[in-house]
N, C-alpha and C positions, 0 to 999 in steps of 0.2 A: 504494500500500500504506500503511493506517493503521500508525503505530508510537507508542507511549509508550500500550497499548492490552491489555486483559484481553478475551480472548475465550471464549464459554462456546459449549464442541463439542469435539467430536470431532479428537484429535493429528494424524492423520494427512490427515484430510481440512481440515484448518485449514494444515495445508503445504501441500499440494496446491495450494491456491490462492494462495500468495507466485507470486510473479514470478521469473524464476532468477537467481541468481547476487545476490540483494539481499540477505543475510544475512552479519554477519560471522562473527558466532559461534551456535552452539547449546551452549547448558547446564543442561543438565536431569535431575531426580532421579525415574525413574521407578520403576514396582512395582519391589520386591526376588524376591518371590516364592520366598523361599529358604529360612523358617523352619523346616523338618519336613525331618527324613532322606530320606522316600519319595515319593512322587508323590501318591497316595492320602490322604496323612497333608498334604501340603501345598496339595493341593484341597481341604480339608477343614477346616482351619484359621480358627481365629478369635483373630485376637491375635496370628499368629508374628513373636515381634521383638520386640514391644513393653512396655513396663514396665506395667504393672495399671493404675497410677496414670492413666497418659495412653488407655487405653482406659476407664476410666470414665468421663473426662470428656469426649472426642469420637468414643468408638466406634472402628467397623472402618472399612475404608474400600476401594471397589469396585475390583478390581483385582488386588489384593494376595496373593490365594490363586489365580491361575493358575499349571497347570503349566508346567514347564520350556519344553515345546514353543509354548505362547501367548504365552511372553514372550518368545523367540527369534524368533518371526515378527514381533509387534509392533515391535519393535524393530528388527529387519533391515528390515521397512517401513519404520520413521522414519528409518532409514539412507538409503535411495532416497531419498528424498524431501530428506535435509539434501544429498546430493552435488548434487541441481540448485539447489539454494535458496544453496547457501553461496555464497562467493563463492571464486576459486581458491583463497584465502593460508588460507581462513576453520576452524577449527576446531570440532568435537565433541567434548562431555563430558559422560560420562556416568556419574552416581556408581552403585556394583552392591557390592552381599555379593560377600564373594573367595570364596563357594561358587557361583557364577554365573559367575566371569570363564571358566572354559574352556568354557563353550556362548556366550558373549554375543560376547566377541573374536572369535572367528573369524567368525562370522556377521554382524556389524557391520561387519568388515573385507570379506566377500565382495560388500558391496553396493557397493565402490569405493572406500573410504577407505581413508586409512594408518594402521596401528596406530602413534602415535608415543611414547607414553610411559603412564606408568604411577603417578596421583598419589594418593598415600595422606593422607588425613585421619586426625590424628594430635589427640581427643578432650580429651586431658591427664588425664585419669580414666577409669578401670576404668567397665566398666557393669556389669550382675548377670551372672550364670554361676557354674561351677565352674572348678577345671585354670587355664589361660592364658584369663582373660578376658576380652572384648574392650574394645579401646579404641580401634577408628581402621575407614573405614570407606575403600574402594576408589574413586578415580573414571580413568575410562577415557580417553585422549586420542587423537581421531583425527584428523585433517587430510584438507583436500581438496588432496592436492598438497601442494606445498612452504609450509609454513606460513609466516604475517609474525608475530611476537611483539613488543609494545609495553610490556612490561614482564620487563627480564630479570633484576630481584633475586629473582626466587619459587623458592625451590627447589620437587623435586617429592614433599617432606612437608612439610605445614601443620599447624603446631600451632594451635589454637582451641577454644575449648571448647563445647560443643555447647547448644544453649539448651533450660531447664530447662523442669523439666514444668509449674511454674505460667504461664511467660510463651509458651508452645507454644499456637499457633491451629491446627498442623495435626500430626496423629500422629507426622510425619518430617521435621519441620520443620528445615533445615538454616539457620547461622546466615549471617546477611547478611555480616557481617563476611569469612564465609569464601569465600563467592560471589565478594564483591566484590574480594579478592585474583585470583581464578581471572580474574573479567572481565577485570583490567587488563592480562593476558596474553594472553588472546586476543582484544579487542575493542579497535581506537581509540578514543579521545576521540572522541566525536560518531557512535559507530558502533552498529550494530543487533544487538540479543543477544536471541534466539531460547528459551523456555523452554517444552515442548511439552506437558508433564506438571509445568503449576506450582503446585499445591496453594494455598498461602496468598501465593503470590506475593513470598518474599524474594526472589528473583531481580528484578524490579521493583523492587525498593524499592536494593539494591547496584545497581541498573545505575545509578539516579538518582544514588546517592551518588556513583560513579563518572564522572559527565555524561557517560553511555552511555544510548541508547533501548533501547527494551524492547517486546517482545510476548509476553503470555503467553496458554498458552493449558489450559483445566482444563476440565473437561465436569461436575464436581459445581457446581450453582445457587452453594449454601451455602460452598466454598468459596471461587468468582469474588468473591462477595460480602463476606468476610474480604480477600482479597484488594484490593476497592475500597476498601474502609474505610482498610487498611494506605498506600495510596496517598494518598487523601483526604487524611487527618491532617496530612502534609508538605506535600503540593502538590496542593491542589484541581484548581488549573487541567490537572492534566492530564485530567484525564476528564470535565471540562466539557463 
């Protein structure tokens, strides 16, 4: 199995073919799919989530308007598929809108994992809305079995601030900084971190900072390709 490696395909059939139990960690920020009240309203959508600013300048992005039911099967798939790939200790993380956690958890949980905790990204700033605005976004933690953790300072809210719309290569782009907290906890030194749905690939770029390898894996050309560059700049050699 290649690893410190961007592959452009398809999430589920790109696990399929890991080896089993090679994986330590999976952490991955897929569709939200949660913008619109109704179902109708959120197949339908263009934009839900997102600031103006950052859709004018990289658009929508495929995916993102599936209903409830699409993104509960996708994902209960990439669940099958992380319990034979991880390795027993190995954990999943999965960031989701808290209007998504009671269809996503259970369904994640039913493909053999353990629901183990529950970590909130905590923004440091308001974003747009009305009422209680949001400022912190949900990530999911599941375990295959009895989890091994190599970093026990992290509480489970991170404060970080989330990277602004000018230095943003990809609509959802989560910031490395805060990845790379997440990694140290559930991946060794020298260990394999799994990103299934990696857009611009911060997840590669915190695993490196963290001397953790890295596979990711994105099915848009145009992003794989943001993704190589992101890479490139630091460390050539890896994708030589």
């Amino acid at each position: 199995m290649k690893v410190d490696t961007i592959i452009q395909g398809d999430a589920l059939e790109s696990l399929q073919a890991m080896p089993d139990a090679s994986i330590d960690a999976i952490i991955t920020d897929p569709p939200y799919c949660s913008g619109s009240v109704g179902e109708a309203q959120r197949s339908a959508a263009k934009g839900q989530g997102l600031r103006s600013e950052n859709l004018r300048k990289m658009g929508w992005f495929v995916g993102d308007n599936m209903g409830t039911a699409g993104l509960v099967w996708l994902l209960r798939s990439m669940a099958f598929e992380a319990c034979r790939v991880l390795k027993p200790s190995g954990s999943l993380l999965v960031f989701c809108d808290w209007r998504m956690i009671p269809n996503l958890a259970p369904a994640i949980e039913s493909a053999g994992l353990r629901f183990q905790n529950h970590i909130t990204w905590d923004k440091a700033a308001m974003g747009l809305g009305n009422g209680f605005r949001a400022q912190k976004e949900e990530i999911l933690h599941f375990t295959n079995g009895k989890p091994q953790y190599y970093d026990k300072g992290t509480p489970n809210v991170i404060r970080c601030k989330r990277v602004s719309a000018t230095d943003r290569e990809h609509q959802t782009e989560k910031p490395v900084d805060l990845l790379a907290q997440l990694i140290r906890v559930v991946c060794p030194v020298g260990g394999v971190v799994v990103d299934p749905f990696a857009g611009s690939c911060s997840t590669a770029e915190a695993a490196r900072q963290t001397n953790r390898r890295f596979i990711c894996i994105e099915r848009d050309p145009s992003h794989c390709a943001t993704g190589e560059a992101r890479i490139l700049s630091t460390q050539p050699e890896l994708l030589a």
